[in-house]
C-alpha positions in Angstrom: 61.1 -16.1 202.0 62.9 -14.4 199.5 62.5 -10.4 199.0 61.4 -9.3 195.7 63.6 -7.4 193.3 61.7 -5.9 190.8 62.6 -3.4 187.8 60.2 -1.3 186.2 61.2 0.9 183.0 60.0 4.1 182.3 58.6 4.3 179.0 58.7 8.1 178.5 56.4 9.9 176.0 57.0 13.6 176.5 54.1 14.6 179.3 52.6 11.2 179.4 55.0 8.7 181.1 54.3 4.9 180.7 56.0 2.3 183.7 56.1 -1.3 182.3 57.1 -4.0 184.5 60.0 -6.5 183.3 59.5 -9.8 184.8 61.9 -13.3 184.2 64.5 -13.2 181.5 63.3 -9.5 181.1 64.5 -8.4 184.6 68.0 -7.7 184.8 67.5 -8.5 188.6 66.5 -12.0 188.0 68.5 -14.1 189.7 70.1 -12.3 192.2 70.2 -13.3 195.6 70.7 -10.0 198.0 70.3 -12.4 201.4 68.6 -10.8 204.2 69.5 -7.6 203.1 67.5 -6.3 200.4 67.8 -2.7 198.8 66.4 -0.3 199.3 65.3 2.7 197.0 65.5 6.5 197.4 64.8 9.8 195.8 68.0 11.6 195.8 67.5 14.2 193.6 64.1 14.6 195.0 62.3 14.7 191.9 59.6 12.3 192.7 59.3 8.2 192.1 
């Protein structure tokens, strides 16, 4: 079983942010086979997800 890679983009409004999910062609991940190690995501500048 593959892992999912999936790409959400922050549509900002000022105070009111919007996340929409890209999926296929939109994904800029599609495609990409990472093999049994998938990535993995972190807060580095601690600023929340």
């Amino acid at each position: 079983m593959a892992p999912f890679k999936n790409y959400i983009k922050i549509q900002a409004l000022l105070l009111t942010p919007a996340y929409e999910a890209k999926n296929g062609d939109d994904n800029p991940f599609n495609g990409i086979d990472v093999g049994i190690f998938p990535p993995t995501l972190a807060d580095i500048e601690a600023m929340g997800f």
